[in-house]
Structures are given as C-alpha cells and as structure tokens.
C-alpha positions in Angstrom: -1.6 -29.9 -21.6 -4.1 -27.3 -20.9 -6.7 -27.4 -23.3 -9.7 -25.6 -22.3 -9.9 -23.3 -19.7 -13.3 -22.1 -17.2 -13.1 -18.5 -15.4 -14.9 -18.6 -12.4 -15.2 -15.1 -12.3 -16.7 -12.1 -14.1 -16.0 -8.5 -14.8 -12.8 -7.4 -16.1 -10.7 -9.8 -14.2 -12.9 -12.7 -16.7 -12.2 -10.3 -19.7 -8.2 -10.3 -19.3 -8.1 -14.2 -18.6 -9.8 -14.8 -21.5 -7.6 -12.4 -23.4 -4.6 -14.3 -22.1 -6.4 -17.6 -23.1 -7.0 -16.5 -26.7 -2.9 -14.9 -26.6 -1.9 -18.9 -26.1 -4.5 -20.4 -28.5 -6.5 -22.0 -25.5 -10.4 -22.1 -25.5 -12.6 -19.9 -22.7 -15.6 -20.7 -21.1 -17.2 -18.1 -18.9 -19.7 -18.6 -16.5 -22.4 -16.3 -15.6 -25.0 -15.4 -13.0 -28.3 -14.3 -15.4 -27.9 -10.6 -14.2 -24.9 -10.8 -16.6 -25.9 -12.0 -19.5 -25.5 -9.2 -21.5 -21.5 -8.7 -20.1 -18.5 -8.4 -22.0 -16.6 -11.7 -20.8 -20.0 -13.6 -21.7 -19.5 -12.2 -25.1 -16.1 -12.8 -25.7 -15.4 -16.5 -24.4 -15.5 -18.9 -26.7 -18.4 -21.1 -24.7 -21.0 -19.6 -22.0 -22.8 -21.4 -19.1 -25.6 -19.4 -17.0 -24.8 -20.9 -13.0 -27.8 -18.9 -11.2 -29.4 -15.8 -10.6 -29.7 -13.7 -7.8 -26.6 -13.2 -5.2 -23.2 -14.9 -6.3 -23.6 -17.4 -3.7 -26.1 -18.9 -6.3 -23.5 -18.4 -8.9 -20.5 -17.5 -8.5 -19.3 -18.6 -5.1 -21.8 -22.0 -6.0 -18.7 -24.5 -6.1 -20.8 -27.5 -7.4 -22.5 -25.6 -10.0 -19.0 -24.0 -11.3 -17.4 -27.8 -11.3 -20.7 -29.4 -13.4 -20.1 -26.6 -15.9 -16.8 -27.5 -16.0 -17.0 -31.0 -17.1 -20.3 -30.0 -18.9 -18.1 -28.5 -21.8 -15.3 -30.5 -21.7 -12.9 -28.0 -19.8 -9.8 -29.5 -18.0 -8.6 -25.9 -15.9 -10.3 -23.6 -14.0 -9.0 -20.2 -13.4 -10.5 -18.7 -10.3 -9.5 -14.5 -11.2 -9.5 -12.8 -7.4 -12.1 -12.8 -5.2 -15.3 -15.7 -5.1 -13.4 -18.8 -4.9 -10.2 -17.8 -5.4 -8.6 -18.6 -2.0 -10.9 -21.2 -0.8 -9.0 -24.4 -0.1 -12.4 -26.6 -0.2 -13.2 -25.7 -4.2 -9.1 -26.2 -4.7 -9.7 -30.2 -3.8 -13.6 -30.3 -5.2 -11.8 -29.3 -8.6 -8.9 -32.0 -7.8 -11.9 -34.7 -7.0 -12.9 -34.1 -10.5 -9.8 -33.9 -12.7 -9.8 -30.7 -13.0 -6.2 -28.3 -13.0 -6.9 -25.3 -10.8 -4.7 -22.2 -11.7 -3.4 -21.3 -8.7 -1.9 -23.0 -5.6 -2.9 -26.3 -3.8 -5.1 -26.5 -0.9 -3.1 -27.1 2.1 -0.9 -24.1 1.1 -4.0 -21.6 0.9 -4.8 -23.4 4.5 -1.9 -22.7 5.8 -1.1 -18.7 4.1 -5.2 -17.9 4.3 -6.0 -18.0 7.7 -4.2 -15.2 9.1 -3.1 -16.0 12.0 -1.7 -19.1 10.9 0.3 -17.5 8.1 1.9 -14.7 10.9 3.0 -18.2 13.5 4.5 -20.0 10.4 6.8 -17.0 9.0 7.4 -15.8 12.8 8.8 -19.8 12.5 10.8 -18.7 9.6 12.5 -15.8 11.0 10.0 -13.3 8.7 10.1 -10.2 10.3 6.1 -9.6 11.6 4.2 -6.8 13.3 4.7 -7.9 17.1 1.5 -9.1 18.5 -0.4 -12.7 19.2 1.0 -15.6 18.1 -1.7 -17.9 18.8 -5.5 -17.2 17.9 -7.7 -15.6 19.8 -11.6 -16.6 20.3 -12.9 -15.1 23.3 -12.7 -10.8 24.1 -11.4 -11.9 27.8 -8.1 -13.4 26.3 -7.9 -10.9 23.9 -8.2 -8.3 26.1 -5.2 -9.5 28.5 -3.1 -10.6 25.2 -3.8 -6.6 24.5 -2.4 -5.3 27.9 0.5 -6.9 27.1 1.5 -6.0 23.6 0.3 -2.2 24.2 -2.5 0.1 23.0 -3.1 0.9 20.2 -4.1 -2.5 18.7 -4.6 -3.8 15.6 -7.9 -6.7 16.4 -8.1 -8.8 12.9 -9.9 -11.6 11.4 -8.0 -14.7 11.2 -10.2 -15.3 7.4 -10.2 -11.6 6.6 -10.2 -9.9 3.9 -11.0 -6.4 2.2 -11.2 -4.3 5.5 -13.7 -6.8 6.9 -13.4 -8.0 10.6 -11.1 -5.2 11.1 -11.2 -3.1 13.8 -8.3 -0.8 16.5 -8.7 -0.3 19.8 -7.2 3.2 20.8 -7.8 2.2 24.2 -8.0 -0.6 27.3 -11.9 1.5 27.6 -12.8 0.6 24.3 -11.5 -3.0 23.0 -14.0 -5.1 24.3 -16.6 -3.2 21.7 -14.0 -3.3 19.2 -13.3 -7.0 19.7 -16.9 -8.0 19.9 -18.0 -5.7 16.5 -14.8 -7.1 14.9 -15.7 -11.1 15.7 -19.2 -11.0 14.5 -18.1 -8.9 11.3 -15.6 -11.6 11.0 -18.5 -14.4 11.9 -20.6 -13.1 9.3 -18.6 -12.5 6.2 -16.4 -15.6 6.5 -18.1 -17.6 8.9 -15.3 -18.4 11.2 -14.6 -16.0 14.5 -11.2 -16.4 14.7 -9.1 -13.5 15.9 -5.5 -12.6 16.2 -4.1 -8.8 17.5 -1.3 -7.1 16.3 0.4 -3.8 17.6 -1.3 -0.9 15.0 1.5 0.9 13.4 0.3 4.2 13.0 0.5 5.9 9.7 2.7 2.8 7.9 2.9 2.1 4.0 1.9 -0.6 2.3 3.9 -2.6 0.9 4.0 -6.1 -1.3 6.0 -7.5 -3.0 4.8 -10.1 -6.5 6.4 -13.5 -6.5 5.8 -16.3 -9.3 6.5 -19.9 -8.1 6.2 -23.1 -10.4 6.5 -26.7 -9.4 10.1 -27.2 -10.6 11.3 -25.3 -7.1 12.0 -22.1 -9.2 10.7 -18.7 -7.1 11.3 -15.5 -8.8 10.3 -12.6 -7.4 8.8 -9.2 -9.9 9.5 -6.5 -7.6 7.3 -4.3 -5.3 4.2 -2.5 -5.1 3.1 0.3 -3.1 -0.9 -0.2 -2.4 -1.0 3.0 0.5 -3.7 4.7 -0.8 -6.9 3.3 0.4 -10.1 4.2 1.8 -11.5 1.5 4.1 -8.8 -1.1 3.8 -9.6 -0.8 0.2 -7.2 -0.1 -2.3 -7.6 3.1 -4.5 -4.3 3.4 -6.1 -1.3 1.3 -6.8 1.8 1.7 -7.7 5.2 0.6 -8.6 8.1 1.0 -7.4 6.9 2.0 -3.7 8.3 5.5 -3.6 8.4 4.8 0.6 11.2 1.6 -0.2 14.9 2.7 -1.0 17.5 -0.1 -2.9 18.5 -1.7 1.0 15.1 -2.1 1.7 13.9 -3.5 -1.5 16.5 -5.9 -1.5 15.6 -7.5 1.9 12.1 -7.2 1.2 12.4 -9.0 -2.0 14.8 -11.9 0.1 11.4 -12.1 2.5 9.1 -12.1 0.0 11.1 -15.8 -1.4 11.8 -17.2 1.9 7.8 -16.8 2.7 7.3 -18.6 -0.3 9.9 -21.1 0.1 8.9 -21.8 3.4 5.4 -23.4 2.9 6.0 -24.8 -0.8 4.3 -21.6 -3.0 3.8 -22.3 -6.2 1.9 -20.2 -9.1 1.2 -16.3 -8.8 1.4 -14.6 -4.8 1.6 -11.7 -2.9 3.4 -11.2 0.4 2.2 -8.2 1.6 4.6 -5.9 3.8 3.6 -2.8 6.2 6.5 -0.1 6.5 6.8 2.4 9.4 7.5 5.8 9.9 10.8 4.8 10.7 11.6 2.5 7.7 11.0 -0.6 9.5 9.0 -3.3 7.4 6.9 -6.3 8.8 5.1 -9.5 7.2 1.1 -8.8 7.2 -0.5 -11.1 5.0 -0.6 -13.3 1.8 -2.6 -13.5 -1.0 -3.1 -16.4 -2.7 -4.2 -15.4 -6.4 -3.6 -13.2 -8.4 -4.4 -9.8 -7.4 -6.6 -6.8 -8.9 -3.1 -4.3 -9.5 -1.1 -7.2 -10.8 -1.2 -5.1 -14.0 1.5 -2.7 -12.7 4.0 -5.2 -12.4 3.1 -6.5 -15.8 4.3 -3.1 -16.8 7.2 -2.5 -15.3 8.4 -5.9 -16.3 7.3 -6.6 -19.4 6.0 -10.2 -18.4 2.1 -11.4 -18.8 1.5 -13.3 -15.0 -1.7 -14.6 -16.0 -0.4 -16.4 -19.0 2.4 -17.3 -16.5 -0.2 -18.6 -14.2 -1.6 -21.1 -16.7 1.7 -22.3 -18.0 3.0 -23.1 -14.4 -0.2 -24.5 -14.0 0.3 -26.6 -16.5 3.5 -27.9 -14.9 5.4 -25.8 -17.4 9.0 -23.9 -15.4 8.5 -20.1 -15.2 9.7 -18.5 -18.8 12.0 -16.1 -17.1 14.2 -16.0 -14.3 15.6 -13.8 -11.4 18.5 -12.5 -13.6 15.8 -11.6 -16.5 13.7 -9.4 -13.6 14.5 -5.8 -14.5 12.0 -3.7 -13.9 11.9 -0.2 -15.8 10.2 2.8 -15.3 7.2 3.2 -13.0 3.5 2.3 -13.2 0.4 3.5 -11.6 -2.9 2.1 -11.5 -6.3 3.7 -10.4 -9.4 1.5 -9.6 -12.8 3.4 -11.0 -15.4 2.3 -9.8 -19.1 2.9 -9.7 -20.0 4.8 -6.4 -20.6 8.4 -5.3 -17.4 9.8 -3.6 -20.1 12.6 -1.7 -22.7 10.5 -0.8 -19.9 8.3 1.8 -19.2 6.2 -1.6 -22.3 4.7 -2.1 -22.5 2.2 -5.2 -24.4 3.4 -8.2 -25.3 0.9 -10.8 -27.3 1.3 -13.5 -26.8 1.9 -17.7 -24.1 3.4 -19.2 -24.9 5.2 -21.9 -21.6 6.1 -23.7 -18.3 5.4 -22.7 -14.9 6.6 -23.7 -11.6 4.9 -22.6 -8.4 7.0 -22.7 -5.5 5.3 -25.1 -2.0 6.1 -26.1 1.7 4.8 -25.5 1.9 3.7 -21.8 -1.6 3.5 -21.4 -3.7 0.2 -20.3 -7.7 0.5 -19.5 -8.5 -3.2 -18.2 -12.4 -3.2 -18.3 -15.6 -4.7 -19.4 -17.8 -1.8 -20.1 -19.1 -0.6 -23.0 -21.6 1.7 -24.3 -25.2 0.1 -23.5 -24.2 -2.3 -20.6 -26.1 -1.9 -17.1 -23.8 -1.8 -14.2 -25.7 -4.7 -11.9 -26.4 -3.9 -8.0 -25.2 -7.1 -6.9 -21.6 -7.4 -7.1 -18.6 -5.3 -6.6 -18.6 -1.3 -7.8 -15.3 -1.4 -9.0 -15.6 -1.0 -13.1 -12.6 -0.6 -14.8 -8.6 0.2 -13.9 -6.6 2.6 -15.6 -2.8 1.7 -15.7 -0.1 3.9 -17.1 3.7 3.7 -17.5 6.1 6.2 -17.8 10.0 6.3 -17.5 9.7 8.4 -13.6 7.5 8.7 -11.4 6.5 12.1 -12.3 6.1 11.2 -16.2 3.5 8.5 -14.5 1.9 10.8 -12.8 1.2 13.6 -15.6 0.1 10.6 -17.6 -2.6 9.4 -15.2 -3.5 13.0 -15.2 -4.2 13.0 -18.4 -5.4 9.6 -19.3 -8.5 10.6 -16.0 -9.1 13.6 -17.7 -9.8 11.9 -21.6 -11.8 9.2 -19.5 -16.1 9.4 -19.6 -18.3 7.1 -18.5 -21.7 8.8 -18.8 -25.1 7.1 -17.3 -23.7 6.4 -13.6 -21.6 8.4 -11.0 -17.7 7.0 -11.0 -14.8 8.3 -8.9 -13.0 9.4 -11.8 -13.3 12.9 -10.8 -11.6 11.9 -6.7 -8.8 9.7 -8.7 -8.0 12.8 -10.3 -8.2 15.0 -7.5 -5.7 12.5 -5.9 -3.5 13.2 -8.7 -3.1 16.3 -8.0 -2.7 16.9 -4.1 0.8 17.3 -3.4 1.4 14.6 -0.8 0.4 12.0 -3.2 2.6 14.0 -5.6 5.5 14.0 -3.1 5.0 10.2 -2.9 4.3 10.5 0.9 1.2 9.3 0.6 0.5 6.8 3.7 -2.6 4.4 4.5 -4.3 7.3 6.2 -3.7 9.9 3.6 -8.0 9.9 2.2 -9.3 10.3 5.7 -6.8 13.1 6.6 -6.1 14.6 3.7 -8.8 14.7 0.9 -11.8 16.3 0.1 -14.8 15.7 -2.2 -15.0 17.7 -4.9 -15.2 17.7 -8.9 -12.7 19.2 -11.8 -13.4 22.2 -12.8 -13.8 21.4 -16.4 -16.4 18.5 -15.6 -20.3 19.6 -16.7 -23.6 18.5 -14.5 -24.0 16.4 -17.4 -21.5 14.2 -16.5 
C-alpha cells in the first residue's frame, strides 16, 4: 500500500492532492522552491522539504533533488500534479530506480503518447480518426515545406514535444512557411529542447474537444465523458466546460469509443486525456494526449460525482478503478474559469505581488480550487494562473448564471486578475449561445471592466 505520498508540484494543483491524500488517511509531503515558503500547500502537508531557489529548474523541474526528498522522509509515491515533471518519461524510471510508485503512467507509454508526432502515426495505426497531415517527423524547413505543398495551405507546423501553445505556429501561405517553420523549430528547440516537427492541415475555426479516461492495471478503461476546452487565448485554456455544447449524442458516443481504443491501443493506465478537434462541419479528429491529470479535471469531477485524483492514487496503488462504465452517468453541466494573475489590457501581462484580502465565492454548486489567501505574495517566477472557479448547475444556462454570479462575489485585492474578462465572457452572447470556437477571444472580445467594479479594485 501507499503510505506516504510527495507532490512534486505547488500551487493549487499541490493543495487538492494533498486534500485527497488527507480524504484517504495518507500522509503529504510537499516540496518547495524558497520563493514559496510562505504558500498554502507548504502549510497544509503534513511534512515540508525546501528543493531550491530561484527558477523551477532548481526546484521544481530538479529530478534528483525531488527523488532525495523523497526517500529523505520516508515517502514511497510521488504525485507529479500537471505541468514540471509530470509527462517526463526520464523522472517516470528515476522514481522506478529508486522504489518509488509514481502516480501516473509508465515511461514508455508517455514516450510513445508525448511526442507528438509519434502519438498521431500510432493512432493513424489504430484506425483513430486524425487531422490529415505528416505521418512521419519533420526536421528540416526543406522537407517540411514540400510535405506542406502536398497536404495544402493553410498548415498547422507543431512541435513534436509541445505543449501550451509553444512551438506552434500556421502558415497561411507557401510565401510565408519557411519563417513560420524556422520561428516554430527554435521555439520548439528552446522550450523542450528537441526540434522535432510534424504538420497538420489547420482546421479553421474547430472546437476543442477531449474526452477524460481513467485506466488501471487490471485492463479496466472507463471513460468520464467530454469536455469542451474552446475558449482560449494563445493555445491557452480560459474556460472549460462540460458537456461540449458543439458534440450531439452520435458524436459523443463515437468520440467516447476513440477516446478507449487510444487508450487500449498503447497500454494506458491511470488518469488521461485524448484530446479531439471538431470542424465546422461536425467532423472530429485525434490531436493530442495528455498524460496526467489535467488543470479542468474538476468539471468532470462534477458532473460525475467521482474524485480522479483519489482515483489516481488508488490505481496507482494497483487498486481496480471503484466504478465502472455502467456507473458513468454524468448529470448536469459544469463550467470552470481559470483566474489568473495578469492584466487583460496591458496584452495579459503577469502581475504578481501581495494580496491583501481575498474573498472566494461559496454556495451549492460552487468549487474555488486555490491557494491564496489573504497576506500571500503572488511570486514572479512561475505560472499566473491563481485559482479556478468551477460551478454546477442542472443546464447549461443554470451554469452559466451561476458563474455569473460566483465572478461577481469573487475579490482578490493587491494584484490585477482577469476576473473582470471571465465575466465579460459570461456574458457575450456567442459564448452564451455555446458557439464559442478556438478563435472566439481574438475575434470577438474586448477589454473592458464591469460596471460595478471601483478603481480600487
């Protein structure tokens, strides 16, 4: 059995694994770069190690530091959170060298589902429906380029190790690819360290699409229904919900039979997320998977009524899933907005710093996953996003009004947030028509405040 558990993470993420720790009666250690010291998961985990200062490759991306912590105190899991090491196949087998369980999936299957490319040639293989494009990697703009020709502009160039909008780029044109290629490789270079490149055909204003699937090692695969993660600015998610109000009953139910035979095919177990774009015209094609747990897992949770990070550590501990298909019956619909700590009119530029008081909206159907509080400075060095605010409701609508209202009861005072944009959101009627697609922030929405919100604030 599982008896003490690391998080090699921080933020909120740290703060709900350790809430799901203490729910099964299982110690928490949480590790921490010294700019965190004073942060909510240091304070609530039952034993705290400082890994580093300075940025999180000296902490929290520090694989050898993160393991002697580990064995330090005497814990026998790790739980990785999202992001950092979280889908790095090299920490998966450093924590195996050691004895140590890591909660998530093993090495060789976030080899073969990380590297994008890769993942695309193994479900074209398994007769998952992809976006058409490259089947083989690319490494050099002269390939690329004739590989382009032939699957027709516009084109979609991506990183093979991508991730978060990085090494991203589309070529609207034969004129402009080689720029795009070149920008794309040595974003792709630098962020992950690998050049890799595959193309796809860019489907012009599509949905996205995934779908959650939970996978232990007794060969059971249940999938926990979709999510629709279209609004985003950047390749970065704003809002999530679920259901996708872009997928009718047909489409769900092939979507979900993908979503398993994905998984299936390279031997998934613990919590995924095959990721789906949808066109215009209703057609739906395999993009990616992510191997963790992700940021807006909490809208499944409520839809479902299941807990996937306790779920993560029991299958972990080579427990069988505690539900099945048959018990998958999702009600009502969630939404989630991401707040996070930037200026929506100065191009979304981060702003750290203290928060000085801090109110979190509460009520039936409403979830604030978080580590702020009142006296806590935001640090410069790691991601802006701050808190999520999840709702449920029994429509769409009812979710919707909700979210309105638990924005409005939100205030974070001390540093600038895009609470005030979320709420705007919630109120443009193409979001509120649920036609929201992946271009709908550059094309549609403005910066601006509520009406009721001071200078103060």
């Amino acid at each position: 059995m599982i008896h003490k558990v690391l998080i090699a993470n921080r933020g909120e993420i740290a703060v709900r694994i350790i809430r799901a720790c203490r729910n099964m009666g299982i110690p928490s250690v949480a590790i921490y770069a010294r700019e965190d010291e004073k942060s909510l998961h240091v304070q609530m985990a039952d034993q705290r190690v400082c890994i580093g200062e300075g940025p999180a490759k000296n902490s929290y991306l520090n694989m050898d530091r993160i393991i002697s912590a580990a064995l330090n105190v005497g814990a026998d899991a790790i739980h990785p959170g999202f992001g950092f090491l979280s889908e790095n196949s090299a920490f998966v087998r450093k924590c195996q060298e050691n004895n140590l369980i890591f909660i998530g999936p093993e090495a060789d299957v976030i080899d073969r589902m990380g590297n994008k490319s890769a993942a695309r040639k193994t479900m074209m293989d398994a007769g998952v429906p992809v976006v058409p494009g490259s089947r083989e990697p690319v490494y050099d703009v002269k390939t690329a380029k004739k590989m382009a020709g032939e699957i027709g502009y516009p084109v979609m160039i991506k990183a093979s190790s991508g991730g978060g909008g990085k090494g991203m780029r589309v070529a609207e044109t034969e004129e402009e690819f080689e720029t795009q290629f070149n920008v794309a490789q040595r974003e792709s270079a630098n962020a992950f360290g690998d050049d890799t490149m595959y193309l796809e055909q860019f489907v012009v204003n599509p949905r996205h699409v995934e779908i959650q699937i939970m996978a232990d090692t007794h060969g059971n695969i249940v999938s926990l229904g979709d999510r629709d993660c279209s609004v985003q600015r950047n390749h970065q998610k704003l809002i999530e919900e679920s259901p996708s109000p872009a997928v009718n009953a047909a489409m769900r139910a092939k979507m979900n039979e993908y979503a398993i035979l994905a998984a299936k095919t390279v031997g998934y177990t613990n919590a995924g997320t095959i990721e789906f774009i949808v066109s215009p015209k209703g057609e739906f094609f395999f993009m990616e998977m992510n191997t963790r747990i992700q940021v807006e897992h909490g809208v499944t949770e409520m839809v479902t009524g299941t807990d996937l990070i306790i779920e993560q550590i029991r299958v972990a501990d080579g427990k069988e899933l505690s539900f099945t298909q048959e018990d998958v019956r999702p009600r009502g619909h969630a939404i989630e907005c991401r707040i996070n700590a930037e200026i929506p009119e100065h191009n979304f530029m981060p702003s750290p710093g203290l928060v000085q008081m801090i109110h979190l909206p509460a009520g039936n159907g409403v979830r604030v996953d978080t580590a702020l509080y009142s006296g806590y400075r935001i640090p410069s060095e790691f991601d802006s996003m701050i808190a999520k605010v999840l709702v449920h409701a029994p429509d769409r609508d009812a979710a919707i009004r909700k979210m309105r209202t638990a924005l409005d009861e939100m205030v974070i005072l001390g540093v600038q947030t895009n609470l005030d944009f979320q709420y705007q959101i919630m109120h443009h009627p193409v979001f509120c028509e649920g036609k929201a697609d992946t271009g709908f922030i550059e094309s549609f929405m403005k910066i601006s405040k509520r009406p009721d919100v001071t200078a103060a604030e």
